[in-house]
C-alpha positions, 0 to 999 in steps of 0.5 A, a space after each residue: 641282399 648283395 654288397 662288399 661284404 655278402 655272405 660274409 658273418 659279422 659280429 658288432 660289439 656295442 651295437 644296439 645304438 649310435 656308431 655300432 647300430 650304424 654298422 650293424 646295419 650298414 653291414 646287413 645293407 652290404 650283404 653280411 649276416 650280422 650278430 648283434 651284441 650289446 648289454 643295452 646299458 646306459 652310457 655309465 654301463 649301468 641297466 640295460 634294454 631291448 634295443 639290440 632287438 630293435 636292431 635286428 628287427 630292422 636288418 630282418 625288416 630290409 630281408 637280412 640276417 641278425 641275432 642278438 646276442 646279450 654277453 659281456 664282452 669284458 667277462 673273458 667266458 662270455 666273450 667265448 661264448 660270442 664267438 661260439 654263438 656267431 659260429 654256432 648259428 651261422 656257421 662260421 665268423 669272418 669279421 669282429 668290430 670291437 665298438 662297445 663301450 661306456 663313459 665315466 669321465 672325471 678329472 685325475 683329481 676326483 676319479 675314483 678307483 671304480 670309475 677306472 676300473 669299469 672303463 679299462 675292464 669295459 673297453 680294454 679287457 671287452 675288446 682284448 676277450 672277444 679278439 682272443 677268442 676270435 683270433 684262436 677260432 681262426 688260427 684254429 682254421 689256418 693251422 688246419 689248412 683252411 684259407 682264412 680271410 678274416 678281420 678284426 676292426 677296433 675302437 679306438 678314440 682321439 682321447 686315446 691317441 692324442 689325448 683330452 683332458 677329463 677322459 684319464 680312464 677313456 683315454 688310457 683305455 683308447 690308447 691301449 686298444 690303439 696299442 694293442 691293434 698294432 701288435 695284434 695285426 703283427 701277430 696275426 697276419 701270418 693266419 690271414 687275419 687283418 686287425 686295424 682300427 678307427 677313431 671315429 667322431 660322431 654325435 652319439 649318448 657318449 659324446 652329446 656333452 663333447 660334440 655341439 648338437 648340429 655339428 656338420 660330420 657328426 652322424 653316427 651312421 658316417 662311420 660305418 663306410 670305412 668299418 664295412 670297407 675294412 671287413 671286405 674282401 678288398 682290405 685285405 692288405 691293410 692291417 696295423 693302422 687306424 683311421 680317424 673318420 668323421 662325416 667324409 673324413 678320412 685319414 690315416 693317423 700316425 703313432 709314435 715314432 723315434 724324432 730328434 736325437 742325440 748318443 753321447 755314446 756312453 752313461 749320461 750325467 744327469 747334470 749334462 742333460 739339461 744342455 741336451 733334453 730342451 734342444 731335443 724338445 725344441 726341434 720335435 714337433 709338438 704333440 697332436 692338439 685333440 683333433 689330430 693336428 700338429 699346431 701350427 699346422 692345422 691345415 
């Protein structure tokens, strides 16, 4: 098989069903040898199944490479040992899409501590312990005078970096993955290593309650354009940014940024700033509504 990414091995974290099924299988049609991790657990985290299998089953059926691999990707040992089955079997690793992931929604009110915990451990710490590790195999690389050409592509979600009400452990996840691809990419450019993220919107187990069945641009299988395309050889000055993407929409979102100020030029009172704060607020735009658009400005 030849493509954007041929030759190139891949691990996709998560990749049993939905979005990361759809890469997993998207970059074996590209070319790319393809390491298929997931724990096949329910969207809760809990139980697990063969479907990772069915996914390599699938790339080997159209002539292409894959294994499974069953770690999990927030025990920061596991997570090591990922990286060392990609290198171990294939002989080297050129690519990392964090996708993992589960759903414990609830609102602030009724969340418990252990529904907190399991989505910030899954999503925030599952997708820092595979970067680490990945990231030192290949400073290991440069440092010894190797070229790198690396990538890293996260997961990040529109309840992260706009916000949406009923996701308080999804989101806080969502936003620290978005976070952490923009330091990552800083920190990491210099060994030719690009980290970038995406925030897709498909209908998959984890957003069947949140998406209407039906609606246009919501297959999984859309996503994985843009993540193969930021794998390739021809991404590889784009780094530190994420993308929305649903259907064939793509655009580039834009974070947090300094807006309407004011320097007193000494210690404020605080019984000054209530002349000062309300005008402020009044001339920055508002937040981002859920699908990324300024209101008022939706088109």
């Amino acid at each position: 098989m030849s493509g954007i990414v041929e030759g190139r091995v891949v691990i996709v974290t998560g990749a049993a069903r939905g979005i990361g099924r759809g890469h997993a299988l998207e970059f074996a049609r590209q070319g790319a040898k393809v390491v298929v991790n997931d724990l096949g657990a329910e969207v809760d985290g809990t139980g697990s199944s063969g479907a990772a299998a069915e996914v390599v089953a699938e790339i080997e059926a159209m002539g292409g490479q894959a294994i499974v691999n069953g770690e999990d990707v927030s025990d920061f040992d596991g997570a090591e040992r990922l990286i060392r089955a990609a290198i171990d079997h294939f002989g080297r690793l050129d690519v990392l899409v964090n996708n993992a992931g589960i759903l414990r929604d609830r609102m602030l009110v009724n969340m418990t501590a252990d529904e907190w915990d399991a989505v910030i451990r899954v999503h925030l710490r599952g997708t820092f312990a595979p970067l680490r590790h990945a990231a030192a195999y290949w400073r290991a690389q440069a440092k010894a005078g190797e070229r790198v050409d690396a990538r890293i592509i996260n997961t990040t979600s529109s309840s992260g970096i706009y916000g949406n009400p009923g996701q308080g452990n999804y989101g806080a996840a969502k936003a620290g993955i978005a976070g952490l691809t923009i330091i990552a990419a800083k920190e990491l450019e210099r060994y030719g290593i690009t980290v970038n993220a995406i925030a897709p919107a498909a209908l998959t187990r984890m957003t069947e309650n949140l998406i209407p069945a039906g609606a246009t641009g919501a297959d999984p299988d859309d996503i994985a354009p843009l993540v193969v395309w930021l794998a390739s050889a021809e991404a590889r000055s784009i780094t530190g940014r994420v993308f929305n993407v649903r259907g064939g929409k793509i655009s580039v979102a834009e974070g947090w940024h300094a807006g309407p100020e004011t320097d007193k030029g000494s210690r404020w009172d605080p019984a000054e700033l209530g002349a000062v704060i309300p005008a402020l607020v009044e001339k920055a735009a508002p937040n981002a509504l859920t699908n990324g658009r300024i209101p008022g400005r939706e088109d």
